[in-house]
C-alpha positions as CSV (number, residue, x, y, z in Angstrom):
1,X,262.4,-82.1,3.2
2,X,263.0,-81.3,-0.1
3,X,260.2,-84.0,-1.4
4,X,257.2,-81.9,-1.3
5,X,256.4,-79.4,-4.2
6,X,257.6,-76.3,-4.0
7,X,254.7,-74.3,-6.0
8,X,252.4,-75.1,-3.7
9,X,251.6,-72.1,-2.2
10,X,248.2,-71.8,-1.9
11,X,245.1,-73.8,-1.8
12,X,243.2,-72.4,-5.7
13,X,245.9,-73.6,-8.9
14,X,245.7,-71.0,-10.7
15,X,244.8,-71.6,-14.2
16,X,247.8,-72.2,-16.7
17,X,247.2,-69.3,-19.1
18,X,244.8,-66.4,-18.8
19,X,241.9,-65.9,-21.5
20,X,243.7,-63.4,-22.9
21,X,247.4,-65.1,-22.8
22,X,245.4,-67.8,-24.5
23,X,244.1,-65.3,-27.3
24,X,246.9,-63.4,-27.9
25,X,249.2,-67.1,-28.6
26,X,246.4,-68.2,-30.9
27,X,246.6,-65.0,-33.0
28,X,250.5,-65.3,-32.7
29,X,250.2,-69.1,-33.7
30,X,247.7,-68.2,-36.4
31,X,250.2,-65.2,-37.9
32,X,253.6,-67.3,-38.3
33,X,251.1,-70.1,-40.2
34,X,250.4,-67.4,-42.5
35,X,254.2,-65.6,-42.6
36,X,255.3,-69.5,-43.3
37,X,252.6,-70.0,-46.1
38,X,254.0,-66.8,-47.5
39,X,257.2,-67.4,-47.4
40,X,256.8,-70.9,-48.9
41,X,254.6,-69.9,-52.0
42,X,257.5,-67.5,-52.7
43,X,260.3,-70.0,-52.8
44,X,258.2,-72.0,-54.8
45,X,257.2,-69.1,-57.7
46,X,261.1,-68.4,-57.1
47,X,261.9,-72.2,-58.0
48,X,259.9,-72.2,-60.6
């Protein structure tokens, strides 16, 4: 009973992420690269 998948609830998958789920995650993905960069070229200058 419990073999078939639960999420199938109806016949279209719906896609994983919307276009703009998918936008806003880049921008987030692309904003903590830079906040990391930052961050790093400061403990370097402070190393220094």
């Amino acid at each position: 009973m419990g073999e078939k998948s639960v999420r199938k609830s109806s016949g279209k998958t719906a896609a994983s992420k919307t276009l703009k789920e998918k936008r806003v995650a880049k921008a987030d993905k692309k904003a903590a690269n830079e906040r990391s960069q930052n961050s790093d070229a400061v403990s370097r200058a402070a190393k220094h």
